[in-house]
C-alpha positions in Angstrom: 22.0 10.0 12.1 19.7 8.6 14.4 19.8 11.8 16.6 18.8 13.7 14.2 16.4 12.1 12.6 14.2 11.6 15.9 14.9 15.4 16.5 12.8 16.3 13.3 10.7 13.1 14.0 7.7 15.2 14.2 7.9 17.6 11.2 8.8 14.5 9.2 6.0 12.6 10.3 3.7 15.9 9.1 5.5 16.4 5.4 4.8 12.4 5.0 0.9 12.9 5.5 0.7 16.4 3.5 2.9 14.8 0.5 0.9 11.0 0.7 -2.3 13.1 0.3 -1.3 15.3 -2.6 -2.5 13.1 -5.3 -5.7 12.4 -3.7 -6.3 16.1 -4.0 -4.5 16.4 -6.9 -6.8 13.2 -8.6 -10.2 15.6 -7.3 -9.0 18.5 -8.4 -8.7 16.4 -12.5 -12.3 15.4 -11.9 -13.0 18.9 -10.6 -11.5 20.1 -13.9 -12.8 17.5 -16.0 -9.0 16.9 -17.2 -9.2 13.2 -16.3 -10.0 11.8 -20.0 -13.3 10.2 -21.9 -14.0 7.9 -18.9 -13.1 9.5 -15.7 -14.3 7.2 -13.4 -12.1 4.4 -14.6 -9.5 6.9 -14.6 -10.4 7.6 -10.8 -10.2 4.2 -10.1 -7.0 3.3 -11.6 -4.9 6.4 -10.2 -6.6 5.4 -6.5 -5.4 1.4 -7.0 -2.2 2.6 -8.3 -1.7 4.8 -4.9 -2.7 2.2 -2.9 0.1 0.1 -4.3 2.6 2.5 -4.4 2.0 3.1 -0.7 2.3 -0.5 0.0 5.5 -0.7 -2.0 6.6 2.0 0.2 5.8 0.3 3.3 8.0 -2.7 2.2 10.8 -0.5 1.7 10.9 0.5 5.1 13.1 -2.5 5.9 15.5 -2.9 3.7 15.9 1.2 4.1 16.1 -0.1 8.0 18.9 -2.4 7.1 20.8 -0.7 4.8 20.9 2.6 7.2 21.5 0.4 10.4 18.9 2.6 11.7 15.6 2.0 13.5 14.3 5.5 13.1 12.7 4.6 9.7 10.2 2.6 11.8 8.3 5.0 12.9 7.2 6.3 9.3 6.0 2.7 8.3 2.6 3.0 9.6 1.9 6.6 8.5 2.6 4.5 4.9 0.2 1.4 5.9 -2.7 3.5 6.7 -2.1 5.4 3.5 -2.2 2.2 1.6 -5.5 1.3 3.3 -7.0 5.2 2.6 -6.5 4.7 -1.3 -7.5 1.2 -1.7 -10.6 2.1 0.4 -11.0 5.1 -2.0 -10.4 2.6 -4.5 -13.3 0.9 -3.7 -15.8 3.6 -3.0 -14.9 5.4 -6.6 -15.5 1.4 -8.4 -19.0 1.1 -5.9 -19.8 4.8 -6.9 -19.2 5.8 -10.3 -18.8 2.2 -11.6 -21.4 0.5 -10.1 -24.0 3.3 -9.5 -24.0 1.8 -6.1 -26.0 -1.5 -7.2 -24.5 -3.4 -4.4 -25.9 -6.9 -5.8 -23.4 -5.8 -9.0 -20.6 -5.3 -6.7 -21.3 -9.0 -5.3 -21.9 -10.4 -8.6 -18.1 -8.8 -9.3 -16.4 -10.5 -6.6 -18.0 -14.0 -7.4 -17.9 -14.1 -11.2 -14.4 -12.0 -12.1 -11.4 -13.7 -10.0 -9.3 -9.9 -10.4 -12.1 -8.3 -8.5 -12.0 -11.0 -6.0 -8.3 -10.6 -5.5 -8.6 -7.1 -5.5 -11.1 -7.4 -2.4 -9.2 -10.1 -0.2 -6.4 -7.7 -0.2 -8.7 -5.0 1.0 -9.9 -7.5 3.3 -6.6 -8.0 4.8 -5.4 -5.0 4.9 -8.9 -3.8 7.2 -7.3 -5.9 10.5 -4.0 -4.1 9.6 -5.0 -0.7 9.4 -7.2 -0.9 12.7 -4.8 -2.8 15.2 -1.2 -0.4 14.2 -1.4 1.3 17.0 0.8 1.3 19.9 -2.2 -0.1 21.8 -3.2 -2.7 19.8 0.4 -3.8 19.8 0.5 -4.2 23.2 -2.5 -6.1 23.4 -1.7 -8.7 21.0 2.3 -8.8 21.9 3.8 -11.6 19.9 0.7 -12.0 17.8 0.6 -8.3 16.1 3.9 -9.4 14.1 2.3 -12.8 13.2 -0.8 -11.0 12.1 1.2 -7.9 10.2 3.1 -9.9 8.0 -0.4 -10.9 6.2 0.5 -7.6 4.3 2.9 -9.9 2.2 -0.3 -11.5 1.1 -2.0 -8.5 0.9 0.8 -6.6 -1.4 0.7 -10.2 -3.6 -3.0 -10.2 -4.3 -2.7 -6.6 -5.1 -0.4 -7.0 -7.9 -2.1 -10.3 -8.9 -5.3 -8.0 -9.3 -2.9 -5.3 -11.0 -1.7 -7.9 -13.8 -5.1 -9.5 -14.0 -6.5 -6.1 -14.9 -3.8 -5.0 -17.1 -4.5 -8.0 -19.8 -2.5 -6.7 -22.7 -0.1 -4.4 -21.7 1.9 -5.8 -18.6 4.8 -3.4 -18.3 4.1 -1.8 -15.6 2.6 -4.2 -13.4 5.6 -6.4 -13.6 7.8 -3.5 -13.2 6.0 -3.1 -9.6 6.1 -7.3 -8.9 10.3 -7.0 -9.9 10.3 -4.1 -7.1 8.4 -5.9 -4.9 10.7 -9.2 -4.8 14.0 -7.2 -4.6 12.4 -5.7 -0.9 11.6 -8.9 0.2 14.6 -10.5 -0.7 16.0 -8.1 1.6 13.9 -10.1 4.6 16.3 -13.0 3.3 18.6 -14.0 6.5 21.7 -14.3 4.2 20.9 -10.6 2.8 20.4 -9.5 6.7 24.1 -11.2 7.7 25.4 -9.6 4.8 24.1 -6.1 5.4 25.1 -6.4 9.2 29.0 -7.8 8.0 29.3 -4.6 5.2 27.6 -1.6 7.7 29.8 -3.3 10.5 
């Protein structure tokens, strides 16, 4: 399995970025179209958040995919997923500054102070900035022991993100929760017991 996966490593790699950037295109193309609903700049901003999320759900999942397929190949599509995270929560954040905010950057301020989901919402974009810019190989190298330490803030990161999910949610939490129940099932996967277990079963 291994073998072939590294043989179409490449042409993976390129059907991961065209399919992670369909629905940004496909959220444009709604605006475009105006088929986005009464108030499509909240509808802009929820779809890019929700993509960010997703993507960082995705990332997560790389390990216990790892695990489960005794195979290291799946690596190599984690960061492709990271920097995908980072793209829609950055998009995120442009469409709330934008359309939201009319760009009144001492509103945007005022937001992070004075409502706590916004100020989750930006420490995890925070975090995820140092993240996105040292995943390459040559950051990696640079850092050595230090870019594992620093890469497993995304566990904070994915945390705050469905802390600002729920917050925002208020009445209905379904499907918020239904992404927090997702997200402790991968990392109980990180679990040593769950790791010797795997390693015993795939033996």
């Amino acid at each position: 399995m291994n073998k072939t996966l590294k043989l179409y490593r490449k042409p993976i790699k390129i059907a991961i970025f065209l399919l992670a950037l369909l629905p940004w295109v496909f959220m444009w193309i709604a605006a475009v179209q105006e088929s986005l609903g009464p108030d499509p700049a909240k509808a802009l901003s929820h779809i890019s958040g929700e993509w960010a999320l997703r993507f960082l759900v995705l990332t997560l999942a790389i390990t216990p995919i790892r695990l489960i397929s005794q195979s290291a190949e799946w690596i190599h599509y984690r960061r492709m997923l990271g920097l995908f995270a980072f793209f829609y929560a950055v998009n995120h954040l442009i469409i709330y500054c934008l359309f939201l905010l009319a760009l009144q950057w001492q509103e945007l301020w005022a937001d992070i102070v004075e409502r706590p989901f916004i100020t989750v919402g930006f420490l995890a974009l925070l975090i995820l900035l140092p993240l996105a810019i040292t995943s390459t190989k040559n950051w990696q190298r640079k850092l050595g022991r230090n870019w594992a330490r620093l890469h497993k803030l995304i566990y904070i990161a994915v945390a705050l993100v469905l802390l600002h999910f729920i917050w925002q949610a208020r009445s209905d939490l379904t499907e918020p929760l239904v992404y927090t129940a997702v997200v402790i099932v991968l990392m109980l996967f990180r679990l040593s017991k769950i790791k010797k277990l795997l390693s015993r079963r795939t033996a």
